[in-house]
N, C-alpha and C positions, 0 to 999 in steps of 0.2 A: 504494500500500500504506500502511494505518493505522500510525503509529509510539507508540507507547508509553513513557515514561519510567518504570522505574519506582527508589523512591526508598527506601532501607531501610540503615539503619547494620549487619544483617547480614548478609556477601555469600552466604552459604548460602541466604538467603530471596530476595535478590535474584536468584541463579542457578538457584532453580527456576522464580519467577514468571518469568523472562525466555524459559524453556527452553518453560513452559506456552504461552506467548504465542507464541512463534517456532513450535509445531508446529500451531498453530492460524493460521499465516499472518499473523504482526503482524511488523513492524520494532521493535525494541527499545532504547534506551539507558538506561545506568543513573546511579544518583546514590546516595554513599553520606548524605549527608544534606540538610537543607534549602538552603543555603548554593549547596553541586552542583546540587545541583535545578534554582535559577534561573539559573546557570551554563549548564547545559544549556539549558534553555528559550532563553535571550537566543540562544543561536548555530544551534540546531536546530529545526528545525518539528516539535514535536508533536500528536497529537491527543488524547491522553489521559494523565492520572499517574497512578499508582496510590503513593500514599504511605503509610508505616509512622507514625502518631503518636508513638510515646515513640520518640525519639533524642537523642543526645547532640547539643551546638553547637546545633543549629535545629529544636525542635519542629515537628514535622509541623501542628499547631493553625494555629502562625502561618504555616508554608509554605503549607497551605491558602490563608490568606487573600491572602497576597501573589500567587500566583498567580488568585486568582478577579480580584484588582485588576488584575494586568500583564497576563492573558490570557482573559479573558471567554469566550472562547468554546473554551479547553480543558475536556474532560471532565476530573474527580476521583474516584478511590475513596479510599476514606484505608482505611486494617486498622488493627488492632492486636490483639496477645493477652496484653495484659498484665491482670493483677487489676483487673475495674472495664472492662475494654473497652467495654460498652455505652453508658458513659456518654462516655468520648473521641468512642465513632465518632456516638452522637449528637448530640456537640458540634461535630464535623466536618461532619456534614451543616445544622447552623445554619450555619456559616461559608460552607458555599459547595460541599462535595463534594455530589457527585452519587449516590455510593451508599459502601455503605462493605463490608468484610469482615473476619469475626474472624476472628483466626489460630490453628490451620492453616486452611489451605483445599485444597479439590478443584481440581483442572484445572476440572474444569465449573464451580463455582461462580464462577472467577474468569472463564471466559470468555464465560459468562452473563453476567456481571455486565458486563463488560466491552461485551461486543456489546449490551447494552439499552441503555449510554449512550450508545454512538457511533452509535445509529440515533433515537435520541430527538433 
């Protein structure tokens, strides 16, 4: 079973995306920001993150990047829905994610989004 991290300084966002993932058959763990993130990573096998860009303590930008360096061959989505999204999540996808999502999202969208990268 595919595990998922997914990574968001709010746990409302994190307890849906987790809840969407788990009825769609993924393994999930969470991380409240980038810091956690690679906490998780170092001790768990994932196959995909899905990260929030604006947080407090550790930018999702540079989380991004630290993970595309320590784990090459983890998938990334990065989100975000703040003022200007377009431009984070386009920034994100220079760095190194693999797709991105604006916030809110659909169940479907994200597990679209999600099943494209982990079969690509």
């Amino acid at each position: 079973m595919k595990r998922i991290l997914v990574v968001d300084d709010e746990e409302d966002v994190r307890r849906v995306a987790c809840a969407f993932l788990e009825d769609a058959g993924y393994e999930t763990a969470e991380a409240g920001n980038g810091f956690e993130a690679l906490e998780v990573l170092a001790k768990t096998s994932c196959d995909l993150v899905l990260t929030d860009l604006v947080m407090p303590e550790k930018e999702g930008a540079e989380t991004v990047m630290e993970i595309r360096k320590l784990y090459p061959d983890v998938g990334i989505i990065a989100m975000s829905g703040v003022v200007g999204a377009e431009f984070y999540l386009r920034a994100a996808r220079m760095l190194g994610a693999g797709a991105s999502l604006l916030k809110p999202f659909t169940r479907e969208e994200l597990v679209d989004s999600v099943e494209t990268l982990l079969v690509s």
